[in-house]
N, C-alpha and C positions, 0 to 999 in steps of 0.2 A: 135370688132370681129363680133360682131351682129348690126345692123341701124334696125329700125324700126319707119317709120316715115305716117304722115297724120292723126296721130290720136290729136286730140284739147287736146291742154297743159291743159285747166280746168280738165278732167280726169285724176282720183285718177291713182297711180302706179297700183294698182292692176286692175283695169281694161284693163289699158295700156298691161297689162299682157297675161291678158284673150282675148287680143284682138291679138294677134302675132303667126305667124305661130310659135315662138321659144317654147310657152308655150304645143301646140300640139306634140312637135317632142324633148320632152326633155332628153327621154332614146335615142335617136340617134344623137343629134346634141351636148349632152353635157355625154360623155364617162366621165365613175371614171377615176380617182379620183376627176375631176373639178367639182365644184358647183358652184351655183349661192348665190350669200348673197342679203336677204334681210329684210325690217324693217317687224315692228309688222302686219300692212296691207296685206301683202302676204301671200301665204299659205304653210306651212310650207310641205316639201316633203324631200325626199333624197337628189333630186339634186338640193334643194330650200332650205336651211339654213336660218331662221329667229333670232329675240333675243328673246331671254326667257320673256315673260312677269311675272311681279310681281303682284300675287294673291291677291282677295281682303283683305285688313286689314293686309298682310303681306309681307317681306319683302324676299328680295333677299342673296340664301347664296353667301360669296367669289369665291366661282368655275365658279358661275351661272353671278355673277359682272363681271367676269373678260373674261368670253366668251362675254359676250356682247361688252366690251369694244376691243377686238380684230376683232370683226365681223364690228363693227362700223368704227373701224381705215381699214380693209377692204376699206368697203362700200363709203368712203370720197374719195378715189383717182376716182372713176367714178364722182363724183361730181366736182373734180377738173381738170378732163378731159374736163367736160361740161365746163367748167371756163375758161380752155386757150384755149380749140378752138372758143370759141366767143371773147376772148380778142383776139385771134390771127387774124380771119377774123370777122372785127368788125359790118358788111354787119347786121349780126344778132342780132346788139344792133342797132341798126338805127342811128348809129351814121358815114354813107358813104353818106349817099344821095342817093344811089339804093335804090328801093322800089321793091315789088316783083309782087304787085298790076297790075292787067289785070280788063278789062271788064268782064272778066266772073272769079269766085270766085273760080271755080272748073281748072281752069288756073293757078290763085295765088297761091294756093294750092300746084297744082304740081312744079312750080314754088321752092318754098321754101322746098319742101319734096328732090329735086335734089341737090339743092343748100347746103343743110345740107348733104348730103351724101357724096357731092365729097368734103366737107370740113370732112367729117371725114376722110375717104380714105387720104386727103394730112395729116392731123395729121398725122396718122399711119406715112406717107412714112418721117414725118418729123422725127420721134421720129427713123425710122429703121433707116435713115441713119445720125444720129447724128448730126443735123441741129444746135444741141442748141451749140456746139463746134465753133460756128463759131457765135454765136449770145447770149453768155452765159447773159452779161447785160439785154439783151431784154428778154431772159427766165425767168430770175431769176424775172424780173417785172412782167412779163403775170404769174408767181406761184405766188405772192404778191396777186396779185391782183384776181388770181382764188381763193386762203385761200380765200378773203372778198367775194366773189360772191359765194365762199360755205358754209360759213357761213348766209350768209343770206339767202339762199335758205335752211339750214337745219331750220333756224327759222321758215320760210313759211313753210317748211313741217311739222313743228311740231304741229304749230297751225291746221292744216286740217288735222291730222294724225288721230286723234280721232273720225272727222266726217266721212270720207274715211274707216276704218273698221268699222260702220256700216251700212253704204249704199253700199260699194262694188258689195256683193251680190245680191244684190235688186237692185241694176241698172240693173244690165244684167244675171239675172236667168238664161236664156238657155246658157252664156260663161262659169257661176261656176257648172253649175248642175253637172259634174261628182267631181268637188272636193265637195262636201257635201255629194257624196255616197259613197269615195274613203277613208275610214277607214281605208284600212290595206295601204294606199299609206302614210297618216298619221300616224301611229303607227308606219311603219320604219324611217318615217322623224325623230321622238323623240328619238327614238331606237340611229340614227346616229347621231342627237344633244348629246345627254348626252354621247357618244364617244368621238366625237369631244372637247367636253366640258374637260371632264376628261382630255382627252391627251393634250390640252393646258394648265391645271392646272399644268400639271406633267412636262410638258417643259418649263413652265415659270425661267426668271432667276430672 
């Protein structure tokens, strides 16, 4: 629903963030009840949903476990989107023999920021008009094999997840500067987590 491309995959999510016209225009582009889920890195908002981090020396209660673990099951299907659109146009695992490589870098660049885009766009049209009905073996492998390519990508993120919230900030001071002044934008964030949180407790089966 959203591409956002050209910024170097070594950049933390959260910058990635601060870096996107989506993160400036997030009371207009993202109406309630829709939210955005994300990990502990992010900054937690109304329409930015994080997980509960566990305080020092203690521990997390059941309401608090169990929103995370819905926000997480969430948060895995965009990973697994990443998953079968590169198992599906493989161009992006360098495993075709196209390269995307120009003499000039700022070429390349464009180059692949196109090239990911219009392979999101054909995802979408693959998933509207029910592609996998006619390809269910070959789906059911590109999911197999997106679970393993999200699973290791949630390992990679986890090892850097800890160095990524505390340098987020301090990479790019003037992207975070209004959320470090933006207290009451915080204080409804938590207000609508411990909501959120309760009424999934209360629904659970």
């Amino acid at each position: 629903m959203y591409i956002a491309g050209g910024i170097p995959g070594s950049c933390s999510d959260s910058n990635i963030l601060g870096s996107c016209s989506l993160w400036n225009n997030l009371n207009a582009w993202l109406p309630a009840p829709f939210r955005l889920l994300g990990d502990a890195g992010m900054p937690l908002r109304p329409q930015l949903l994080t997980i509960i981090e566990r305080a020092a020396h203690c521990g997390l209660d059941d309401k608090s476990v169990y929103y995370n673990s819905r926000l997480s099951n969430g948060r895995v299907l965009v990973e697994q989107a990443f998953g079968i659109t590169k198992q599906r146009w493989r161009i992006f695992l360098g495993k075709t023999g196209v390269s995307f490589r120009s003499t000039s870098t700022q070429t390349s660049e464009a180059r692949y920021i196109l090239a990911w885009e219009v392979a999101c766009i054909l995802h979408n049209m693959a998933i509207t008009h029910a592609m996998e009905d006619a390809t269910t073996d070959f789906e059911d492998a590109l999911e197999k094999e997106a679970n393993e390519y999200a699973l290791f990508e949630a390992q990679a993120e986890a090892a850097q997840r800890a160095q990524a919230r505390n340098n987020a900030v301090a990479a790019a001071p003037k992207l975070w500067e209004h959320v470090q002044t933006s207290e009451s934008a915080l204080s409804a964030g938590k207000e609508l987590r411990e909501a959120v949180k309760e009424a999934l407790w209360a629904a659970r089966k």
